[in-house]
MIDOMI-572525 format. One line per 4 residues: for each residue x, z, y of N, C-alpha, C. Coordinates in nm, 3 decimals, m for minus. Layout:
! MIDOMI-572525
X Z Y X Z Y X Z Y; ...
This chain:
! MIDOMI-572525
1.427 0.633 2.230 1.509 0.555 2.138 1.422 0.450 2.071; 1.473 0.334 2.051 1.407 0.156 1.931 1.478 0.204 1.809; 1.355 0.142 1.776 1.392 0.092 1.617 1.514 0.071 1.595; 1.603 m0.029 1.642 1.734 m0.096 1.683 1.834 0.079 1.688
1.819 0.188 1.766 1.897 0.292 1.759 1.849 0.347 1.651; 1.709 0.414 1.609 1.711 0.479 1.539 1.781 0.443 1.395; 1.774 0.295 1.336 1.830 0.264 1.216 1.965 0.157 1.204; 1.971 0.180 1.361 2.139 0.153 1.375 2.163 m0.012 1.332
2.078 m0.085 1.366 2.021 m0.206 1.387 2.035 m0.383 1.479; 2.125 m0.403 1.503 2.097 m0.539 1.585 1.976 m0.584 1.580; 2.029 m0.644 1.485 1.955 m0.786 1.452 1.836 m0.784 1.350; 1.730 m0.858 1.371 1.604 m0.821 1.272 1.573 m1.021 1.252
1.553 m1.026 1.127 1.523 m1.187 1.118 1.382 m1.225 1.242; 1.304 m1.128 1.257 1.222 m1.245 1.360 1.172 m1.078 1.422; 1.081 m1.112 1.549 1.002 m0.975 1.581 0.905 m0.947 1.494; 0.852 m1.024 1.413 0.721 m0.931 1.336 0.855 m0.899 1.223
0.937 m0.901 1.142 0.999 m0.876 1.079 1.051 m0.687 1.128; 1.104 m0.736 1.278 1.075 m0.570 1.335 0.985 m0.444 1.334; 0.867 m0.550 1.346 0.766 m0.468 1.392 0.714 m0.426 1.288; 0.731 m0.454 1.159 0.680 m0.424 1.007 0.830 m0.332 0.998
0.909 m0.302 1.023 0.990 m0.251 0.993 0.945 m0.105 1.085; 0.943 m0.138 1.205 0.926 m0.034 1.269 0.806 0.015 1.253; 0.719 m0.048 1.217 0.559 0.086 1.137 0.559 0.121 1.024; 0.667 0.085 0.924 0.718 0.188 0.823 0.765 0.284 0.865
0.855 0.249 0.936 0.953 0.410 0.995 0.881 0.459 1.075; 0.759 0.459 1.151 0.734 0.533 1.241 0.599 0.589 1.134; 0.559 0.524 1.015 0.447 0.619 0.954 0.554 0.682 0.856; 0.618 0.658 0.815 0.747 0.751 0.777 0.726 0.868 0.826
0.780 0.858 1.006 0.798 0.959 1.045 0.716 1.059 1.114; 0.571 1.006 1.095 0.439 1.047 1.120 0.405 1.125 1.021; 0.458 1.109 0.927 0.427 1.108 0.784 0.495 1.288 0.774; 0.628 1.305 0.805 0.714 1.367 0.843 0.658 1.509 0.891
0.614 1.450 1.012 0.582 1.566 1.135 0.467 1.608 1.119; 0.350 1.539 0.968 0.254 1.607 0.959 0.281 1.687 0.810; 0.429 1.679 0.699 0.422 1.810 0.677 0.470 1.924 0.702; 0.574 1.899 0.816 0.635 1.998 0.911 0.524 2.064 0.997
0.402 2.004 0.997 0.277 2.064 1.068 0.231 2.157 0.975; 0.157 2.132 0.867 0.078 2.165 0.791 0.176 2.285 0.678; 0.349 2.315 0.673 0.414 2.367 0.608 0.305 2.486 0.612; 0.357 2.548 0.728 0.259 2.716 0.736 0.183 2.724 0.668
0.057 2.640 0.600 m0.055 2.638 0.601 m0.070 2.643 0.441; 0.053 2.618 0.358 0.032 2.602 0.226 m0.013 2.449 0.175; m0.038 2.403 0.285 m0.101 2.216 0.262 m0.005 2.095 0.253; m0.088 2.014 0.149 0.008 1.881 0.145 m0.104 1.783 0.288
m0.016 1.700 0.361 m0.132 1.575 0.400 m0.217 1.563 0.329; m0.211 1.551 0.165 m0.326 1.507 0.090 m0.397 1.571 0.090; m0.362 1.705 0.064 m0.475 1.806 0.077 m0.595 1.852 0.190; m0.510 1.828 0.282 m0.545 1.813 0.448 m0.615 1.708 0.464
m0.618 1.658 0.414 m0.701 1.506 0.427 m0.846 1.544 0.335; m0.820 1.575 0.217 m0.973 1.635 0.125 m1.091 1.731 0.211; m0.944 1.839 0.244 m1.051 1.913 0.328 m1.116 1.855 0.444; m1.039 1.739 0.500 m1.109 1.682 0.629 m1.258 1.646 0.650
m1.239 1.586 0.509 m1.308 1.490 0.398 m1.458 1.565 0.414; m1.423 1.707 0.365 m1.517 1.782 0.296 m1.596 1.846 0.413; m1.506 1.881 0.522 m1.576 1.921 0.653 m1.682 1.788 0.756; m1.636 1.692 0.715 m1.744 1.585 0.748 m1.848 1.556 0.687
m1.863 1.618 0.576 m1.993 1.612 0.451 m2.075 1.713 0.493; m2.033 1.781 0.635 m2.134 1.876 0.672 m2.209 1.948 0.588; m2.133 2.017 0.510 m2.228 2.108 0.388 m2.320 2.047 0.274; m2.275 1.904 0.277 m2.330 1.831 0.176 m2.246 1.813 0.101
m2.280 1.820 m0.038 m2.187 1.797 m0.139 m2.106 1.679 m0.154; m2.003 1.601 m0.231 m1.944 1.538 m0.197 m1.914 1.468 m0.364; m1.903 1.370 m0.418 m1.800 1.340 m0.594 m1.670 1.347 m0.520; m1.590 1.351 m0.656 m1.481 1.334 m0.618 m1.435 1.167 m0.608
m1.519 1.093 m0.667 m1.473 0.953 m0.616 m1.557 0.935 m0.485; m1.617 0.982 m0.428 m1.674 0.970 m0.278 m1.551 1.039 m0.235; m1.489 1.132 m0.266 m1.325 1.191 m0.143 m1.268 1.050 m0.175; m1.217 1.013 m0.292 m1.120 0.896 m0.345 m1.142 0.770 m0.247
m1.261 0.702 m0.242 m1.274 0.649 m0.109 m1.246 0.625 0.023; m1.236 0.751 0.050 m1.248 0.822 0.186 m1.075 0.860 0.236; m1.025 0.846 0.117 m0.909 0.951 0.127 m0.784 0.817 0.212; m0.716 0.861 0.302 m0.628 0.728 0.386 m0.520 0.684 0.249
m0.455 0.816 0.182 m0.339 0.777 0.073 m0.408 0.753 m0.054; m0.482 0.642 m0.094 m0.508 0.584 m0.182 m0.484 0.598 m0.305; m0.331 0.593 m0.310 m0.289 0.625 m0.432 m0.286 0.793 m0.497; m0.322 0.905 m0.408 m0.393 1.030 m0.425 m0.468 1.056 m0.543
m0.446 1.140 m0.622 m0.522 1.224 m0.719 m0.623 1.308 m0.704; m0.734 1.243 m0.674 m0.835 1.339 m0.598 m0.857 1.420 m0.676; m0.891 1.438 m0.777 m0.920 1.544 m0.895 m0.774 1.646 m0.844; m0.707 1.633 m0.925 m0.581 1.678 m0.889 m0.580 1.787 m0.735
m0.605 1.727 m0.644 m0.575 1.765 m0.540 m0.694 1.862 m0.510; m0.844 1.820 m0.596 m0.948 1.951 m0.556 m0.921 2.056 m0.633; m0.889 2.038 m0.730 m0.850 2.175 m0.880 m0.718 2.228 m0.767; m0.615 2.211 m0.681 m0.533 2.279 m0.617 m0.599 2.337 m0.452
m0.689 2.286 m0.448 m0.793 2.358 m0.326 m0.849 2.470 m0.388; m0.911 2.416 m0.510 m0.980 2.535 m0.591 m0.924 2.638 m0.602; m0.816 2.601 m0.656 m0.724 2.801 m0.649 m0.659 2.834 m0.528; m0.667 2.761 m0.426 m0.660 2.838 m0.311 m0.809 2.865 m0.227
m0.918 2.844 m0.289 m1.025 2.937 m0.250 m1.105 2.801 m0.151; m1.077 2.732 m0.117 m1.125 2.680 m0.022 m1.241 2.556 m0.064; m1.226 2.490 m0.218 m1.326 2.425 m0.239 m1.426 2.478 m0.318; m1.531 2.432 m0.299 m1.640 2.472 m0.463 m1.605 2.345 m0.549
m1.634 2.358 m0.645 m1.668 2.267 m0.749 m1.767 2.259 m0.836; m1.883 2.148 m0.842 m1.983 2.247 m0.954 m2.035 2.110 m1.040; m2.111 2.065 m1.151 m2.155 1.958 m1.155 m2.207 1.928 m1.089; m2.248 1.775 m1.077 m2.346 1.722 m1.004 m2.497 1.690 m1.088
m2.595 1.753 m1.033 m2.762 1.796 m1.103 m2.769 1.646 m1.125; m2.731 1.521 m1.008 m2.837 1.378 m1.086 m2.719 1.299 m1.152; m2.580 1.374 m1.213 m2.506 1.289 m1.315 m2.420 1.386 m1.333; m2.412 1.418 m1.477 m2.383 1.534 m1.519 m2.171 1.476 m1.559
m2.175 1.397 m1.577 m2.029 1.314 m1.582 m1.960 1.370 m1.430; m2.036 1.347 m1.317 m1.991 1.353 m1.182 m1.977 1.470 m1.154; m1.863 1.508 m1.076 m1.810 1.660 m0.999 m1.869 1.666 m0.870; m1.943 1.739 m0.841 m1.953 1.746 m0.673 m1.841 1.842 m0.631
m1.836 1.882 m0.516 m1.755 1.922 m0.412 m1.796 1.946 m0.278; m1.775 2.119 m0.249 m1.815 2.103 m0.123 m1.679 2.228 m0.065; m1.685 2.220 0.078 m1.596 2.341 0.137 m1.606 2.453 0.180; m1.599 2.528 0.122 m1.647 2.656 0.183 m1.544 2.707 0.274
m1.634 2.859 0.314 m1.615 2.886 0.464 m1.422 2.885 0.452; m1.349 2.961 0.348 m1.235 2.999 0.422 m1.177 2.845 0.424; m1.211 2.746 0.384 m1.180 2.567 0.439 m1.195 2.515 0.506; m1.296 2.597 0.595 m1.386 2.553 0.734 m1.286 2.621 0.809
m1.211 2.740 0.828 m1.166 2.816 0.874 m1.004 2.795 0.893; m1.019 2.771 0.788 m0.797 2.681 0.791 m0.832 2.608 0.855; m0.916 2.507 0.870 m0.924 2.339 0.953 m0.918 2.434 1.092; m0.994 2.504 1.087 m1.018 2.532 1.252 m0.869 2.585 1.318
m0.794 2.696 1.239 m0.688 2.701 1.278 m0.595 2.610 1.297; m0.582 2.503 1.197 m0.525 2.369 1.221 m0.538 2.299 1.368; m0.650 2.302 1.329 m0.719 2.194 1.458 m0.633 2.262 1.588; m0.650 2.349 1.636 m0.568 2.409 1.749 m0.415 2.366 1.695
m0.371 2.364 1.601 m0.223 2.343 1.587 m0.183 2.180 1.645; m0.291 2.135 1.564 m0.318 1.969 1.613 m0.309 1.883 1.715; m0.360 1.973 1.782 m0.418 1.966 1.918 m0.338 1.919 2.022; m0.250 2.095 2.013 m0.137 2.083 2.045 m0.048 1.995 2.067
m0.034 1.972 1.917 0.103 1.856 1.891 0.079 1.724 1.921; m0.079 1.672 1.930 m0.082 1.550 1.998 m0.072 1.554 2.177; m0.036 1.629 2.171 m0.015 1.640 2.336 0.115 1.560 2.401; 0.178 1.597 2.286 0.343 1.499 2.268 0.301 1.380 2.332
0.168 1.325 2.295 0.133 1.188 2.302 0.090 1.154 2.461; 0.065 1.259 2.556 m0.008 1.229 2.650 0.065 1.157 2.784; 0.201 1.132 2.739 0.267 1.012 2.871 0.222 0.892 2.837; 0.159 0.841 2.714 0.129 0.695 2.659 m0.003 0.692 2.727
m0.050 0.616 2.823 m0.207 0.560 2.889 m0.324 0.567 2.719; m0.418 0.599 2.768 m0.552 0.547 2.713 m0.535 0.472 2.669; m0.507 0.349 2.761 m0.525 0.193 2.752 m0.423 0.150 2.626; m0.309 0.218 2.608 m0.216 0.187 2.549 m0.234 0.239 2.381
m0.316 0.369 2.405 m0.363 0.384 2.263 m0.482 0.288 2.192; m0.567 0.255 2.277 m0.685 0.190 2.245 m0.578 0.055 2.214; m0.497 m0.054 2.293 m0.408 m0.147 2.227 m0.389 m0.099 2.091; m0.289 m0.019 2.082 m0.227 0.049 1.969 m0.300 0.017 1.820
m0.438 0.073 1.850 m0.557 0.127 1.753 m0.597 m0.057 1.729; m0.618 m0.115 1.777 m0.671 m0.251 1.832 m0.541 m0.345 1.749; m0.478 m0.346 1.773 m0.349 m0.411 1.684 m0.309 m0.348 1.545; m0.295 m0.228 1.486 m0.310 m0.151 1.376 m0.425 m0.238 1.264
m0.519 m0.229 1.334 m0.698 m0.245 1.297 m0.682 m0.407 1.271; m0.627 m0.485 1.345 m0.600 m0.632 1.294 m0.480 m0.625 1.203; m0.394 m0.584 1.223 m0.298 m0.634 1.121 m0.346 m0.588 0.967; m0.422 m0.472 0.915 m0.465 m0.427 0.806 m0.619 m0.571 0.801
m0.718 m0.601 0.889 m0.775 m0.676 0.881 m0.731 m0.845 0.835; m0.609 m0.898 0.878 m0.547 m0.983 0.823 m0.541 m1.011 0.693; m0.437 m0.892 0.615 m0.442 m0.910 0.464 m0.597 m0.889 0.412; m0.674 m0.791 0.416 m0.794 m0.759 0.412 m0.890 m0.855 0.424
m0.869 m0.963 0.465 m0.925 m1.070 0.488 m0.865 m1.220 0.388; m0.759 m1.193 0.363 m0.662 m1.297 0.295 m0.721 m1.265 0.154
């Protein structure tokens, strides 16, 4: 199914007018199917995203404005979102020794351990993806990567 069926659609004032239309609705609906993923798990995306965060810091500590950075939903409460890791066991939190203002953050094992179960869930579900060519994701990634570079540049 197009854009055009899914939102019951003719006519769009121009094709990029479409095509901005249709990567709302499709991170919409990306958006969607990753908390229908992550339901089981007790996780928001955002949260899922911290811990990602925290498993790439390879056992190095982390601020919480180094996650804030890092984090894809911007507008995210990183504080917020580690104090709700925290009581589900999965982050540390401790000061940071060279700025006592700053929170570090790191993940411990049972955070290492949800990701991993994830990851197989993940896995999985991008499999959905595997009639689309290589070639067609690398486009994909390649056009994404300019259009954010555009404004980013403006």
């Amino acid at each position: 199914m197009g854009i055009s069926e899914d939102l019951k659609q003719t006519k769009f004032n121009s094709p990029t007018s479409k095509a901005v239309v249709n990567i709302i609705f499709t991170g919409n609906w990306m958006m969607q199917q990753t908390h229908e993923l992550l339901k089981p798990y007790g996780l928001t995306p955002q949260q899922y995203n911290v811990l990602r965060i925290l498993r790439g810091q390879q056992n190095n500590p982390i601020t919480v404005l180094g996650i804030t950075e890092r984090m894809m939903d911007k507008m995210s409460n990183a504080s917020r979102l580690v104090d709700k890791l925290l009581e589900k066991k999965l982050v540390l939190r401790r000061e940071c020794p060279q700025d006592r203002r700053a929170v570090d953050v790191m993940i411990l094992p049972a955070g290492l351990s949800l990701l991993e179960e994830i990851d197989h869930v993940q896995l999985a579900w991008e499999k959905n993806f595997a009639g689309i060519s290589i070639d067609k994701m690398d486009q994909l990634n390649e056009i994404l990567d300019e259009i954010r570079n555009v404004f980013t540049n403006n």
